[in-house]
C-alpha positions as a Python dict, from the first residue, in 0.01 Angstrom:
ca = {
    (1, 'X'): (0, 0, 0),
    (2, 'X'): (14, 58, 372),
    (3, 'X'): (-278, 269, 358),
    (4, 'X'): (-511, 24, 162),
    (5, 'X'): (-368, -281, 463),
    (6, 'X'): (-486, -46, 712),
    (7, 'X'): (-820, 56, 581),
    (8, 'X'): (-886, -365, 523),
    (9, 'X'): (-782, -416, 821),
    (10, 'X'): (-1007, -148, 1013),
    (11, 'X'): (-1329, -238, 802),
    (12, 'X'): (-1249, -625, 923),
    (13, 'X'): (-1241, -509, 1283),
    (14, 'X'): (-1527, -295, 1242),
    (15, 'X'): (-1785, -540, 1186),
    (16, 'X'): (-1845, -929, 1353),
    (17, 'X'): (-1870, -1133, 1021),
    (18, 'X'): (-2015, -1450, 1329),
    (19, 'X'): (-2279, -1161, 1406),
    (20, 'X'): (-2400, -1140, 1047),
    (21, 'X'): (-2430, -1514, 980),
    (22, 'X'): (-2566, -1605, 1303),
    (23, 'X'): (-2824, -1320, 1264),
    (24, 'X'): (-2906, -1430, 902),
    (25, 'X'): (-2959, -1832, 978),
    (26, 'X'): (-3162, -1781, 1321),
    (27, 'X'): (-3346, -1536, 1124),
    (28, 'X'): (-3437, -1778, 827),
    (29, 'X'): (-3487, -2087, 1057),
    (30, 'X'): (-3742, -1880, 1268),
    (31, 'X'): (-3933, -1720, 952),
    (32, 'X'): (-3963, -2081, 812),
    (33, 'X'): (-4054, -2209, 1138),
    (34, 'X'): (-4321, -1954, 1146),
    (35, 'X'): (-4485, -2052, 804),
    (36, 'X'): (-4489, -2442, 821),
    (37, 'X'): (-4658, -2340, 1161),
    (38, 'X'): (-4914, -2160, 945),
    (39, 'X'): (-5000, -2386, 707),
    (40, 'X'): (-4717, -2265, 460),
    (41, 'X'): (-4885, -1932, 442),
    (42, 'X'): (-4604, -1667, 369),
    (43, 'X'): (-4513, -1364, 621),
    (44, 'X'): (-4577, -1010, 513),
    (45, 'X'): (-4234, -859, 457),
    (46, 'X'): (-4310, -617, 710),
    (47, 'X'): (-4375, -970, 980),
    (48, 'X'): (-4015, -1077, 808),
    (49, 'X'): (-3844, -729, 939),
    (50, 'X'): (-3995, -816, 1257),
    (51, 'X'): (-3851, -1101, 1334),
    (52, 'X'): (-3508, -970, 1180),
    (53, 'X'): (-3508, -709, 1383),
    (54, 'X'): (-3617, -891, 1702),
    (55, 'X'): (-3320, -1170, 1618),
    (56, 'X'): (-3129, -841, 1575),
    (57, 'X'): (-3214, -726, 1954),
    (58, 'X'): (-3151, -1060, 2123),
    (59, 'X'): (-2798, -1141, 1967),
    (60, 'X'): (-2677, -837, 2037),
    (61, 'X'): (-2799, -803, 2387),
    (62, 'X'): (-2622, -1189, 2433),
    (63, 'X'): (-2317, -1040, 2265),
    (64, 'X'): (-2330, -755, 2477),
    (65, 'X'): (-2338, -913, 2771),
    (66, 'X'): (-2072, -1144, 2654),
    (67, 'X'): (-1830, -829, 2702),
    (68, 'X'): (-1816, -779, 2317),
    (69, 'X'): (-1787, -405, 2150),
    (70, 'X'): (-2070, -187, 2086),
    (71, 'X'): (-1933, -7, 1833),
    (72, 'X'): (-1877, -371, 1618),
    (73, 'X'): (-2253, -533, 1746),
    (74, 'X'): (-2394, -185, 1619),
    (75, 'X'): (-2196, -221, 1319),
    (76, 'X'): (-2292, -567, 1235),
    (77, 'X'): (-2612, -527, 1303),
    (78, 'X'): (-2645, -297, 1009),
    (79, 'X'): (-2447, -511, 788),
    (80, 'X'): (-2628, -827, 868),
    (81, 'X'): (-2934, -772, 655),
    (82, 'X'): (-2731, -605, 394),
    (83, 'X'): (-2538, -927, 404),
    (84, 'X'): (-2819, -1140, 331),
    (85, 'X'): (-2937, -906, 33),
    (86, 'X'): (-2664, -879, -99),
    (87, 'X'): (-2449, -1119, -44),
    (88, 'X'): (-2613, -1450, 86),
    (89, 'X'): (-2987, -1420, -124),
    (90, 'X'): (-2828, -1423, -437),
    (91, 'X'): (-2583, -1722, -402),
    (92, 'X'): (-2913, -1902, -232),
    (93, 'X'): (-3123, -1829, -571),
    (94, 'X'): (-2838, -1937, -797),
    (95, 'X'): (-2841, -2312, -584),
    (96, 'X'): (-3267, -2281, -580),
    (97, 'X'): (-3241, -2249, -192),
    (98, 'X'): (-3533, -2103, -33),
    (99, 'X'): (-3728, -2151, 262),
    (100, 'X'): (-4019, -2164, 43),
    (101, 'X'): (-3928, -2524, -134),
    (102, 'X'): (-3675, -2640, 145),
    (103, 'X'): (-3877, -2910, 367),
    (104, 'X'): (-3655, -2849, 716),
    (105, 'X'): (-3882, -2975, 986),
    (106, 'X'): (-4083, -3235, 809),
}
């Protein structure tokens, strides 16, 4: 049992769970941004990984400087878009969330 406390415990230290979300909703709000900007025409997927990875960049340069671990903004960086995939994309499907059909800066 101690084992399995200590492995939870080292995965939730490994990774910045703020990171992710922060990462995931800037990411979203710029991407939508983007396309009522142009006329509601979509982004290629590669112009979406883009501006992930470019949200990516500038949190964790502000965590950085913010004295946080490199290790954990490394490490969250790689789980942050396999949170949204994974995690955050299906639970937005299942309530018909999408920046496609949600009117945020009208």
């Amino acid at each position: 049992m101690e084992i399995l406390s200590n492995t939870i415990q080292t995965t939730l230290e490994s990774f910045d769970f703020a990171f992710c979300i922060i990462v995931n909703v800037l990411t979203y709000l710029i991407i939508r941004l983007i396309n009522d900007r142009n006329g509601h025409k979509d982004l290629t997927t590669w112009s979406k990984r883009l501006v992930l990875l470019l949200v990516i960049l500038s949190i964790g340069v502000l965590y950085y400087l913010l004295g946080n671990d490199t290790r954990t903004i490394l490490n969250s960086a790689i789980l942050a878009p396999v949170f949204w995939s994974w995690i955050m994309k299906p639970i937005c499907k299942h309530f018909k969330v999408d920046y496609k059909n949600v009117n945020l800066f009208d």
